[in-house]
C-alpha positions in Angstrom: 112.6 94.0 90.7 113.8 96.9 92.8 115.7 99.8 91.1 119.2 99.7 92.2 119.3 103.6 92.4 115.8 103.6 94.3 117.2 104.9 97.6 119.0 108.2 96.3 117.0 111.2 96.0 115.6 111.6 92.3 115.0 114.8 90.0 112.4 113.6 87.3 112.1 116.0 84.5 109.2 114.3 82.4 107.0 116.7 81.0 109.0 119.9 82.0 110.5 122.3 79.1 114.3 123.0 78.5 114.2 126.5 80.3 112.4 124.6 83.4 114.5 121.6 83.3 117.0 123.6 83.8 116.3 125.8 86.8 114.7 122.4 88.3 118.5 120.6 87.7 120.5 123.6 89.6 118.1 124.1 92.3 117.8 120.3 93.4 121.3 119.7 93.2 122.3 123.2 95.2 119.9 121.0 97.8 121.5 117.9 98.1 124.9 119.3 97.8 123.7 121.0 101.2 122.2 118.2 102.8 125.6 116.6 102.0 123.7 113.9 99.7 126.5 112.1 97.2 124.7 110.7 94.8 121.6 111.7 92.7 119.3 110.4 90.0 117.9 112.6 87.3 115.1 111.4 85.5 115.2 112.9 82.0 113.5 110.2 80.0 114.8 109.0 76.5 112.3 110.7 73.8 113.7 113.0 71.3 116.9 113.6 73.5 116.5 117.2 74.4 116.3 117.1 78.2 119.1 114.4 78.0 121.3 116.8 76.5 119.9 119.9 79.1 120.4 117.8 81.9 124.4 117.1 80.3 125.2 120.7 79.4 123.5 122.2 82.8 125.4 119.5 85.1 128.3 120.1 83.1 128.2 123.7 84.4 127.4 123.2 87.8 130.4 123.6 90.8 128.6 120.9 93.2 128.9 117.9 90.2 132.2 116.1 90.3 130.6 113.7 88.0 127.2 112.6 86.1 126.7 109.4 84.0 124.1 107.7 81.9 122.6 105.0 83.9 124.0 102.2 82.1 121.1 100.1 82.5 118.2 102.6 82.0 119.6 105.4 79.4 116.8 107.7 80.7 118.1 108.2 83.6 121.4 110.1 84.7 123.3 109.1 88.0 124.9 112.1 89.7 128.2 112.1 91.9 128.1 115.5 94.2 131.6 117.0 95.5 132.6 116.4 98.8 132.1 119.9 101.3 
């Protein structure tokens, strides 16, 4: 079974701390908003929900997002759509 976000460029934050997480979230998608990329994956996993809630709050806060979802299908996983330039 192939993922059906497989081919956009993916962020996975497994393993990194809040602060990190973070840092990692604004600098990858200050990239891809560059590379004129419109969607992105962020891996944040499900566990005890703290990187889930990072990766909302920082994306939230971020100029480049127009708009980020839970994947419906995998709820460790958030899709990302970037602004147009």
């Amino acid at each position: 079974m192939t993922n059906l976000y497989s081919r956009y460029p993916t962020l996975d934050l497994h393993g990194f701390d809040r602060d990190y997480a973070r840092i990692m979230i604004n600098d990858f998608i200050r990239d891809c908003y560059i590379m004129r990329v419109k969607k992105v994956v962020i891996i944040h996993g499900i566990g005890s929900g703290i990187l889930r809630k990072t990766t909302k709050q920082t994306l939230l806060a971020n100029s480049y997002v127009e708009d980020a979802r839970l994947d419906i299908f995998n709820d460790g996983q958030t899709i990302v759509s970037l602004k147009e330039h």
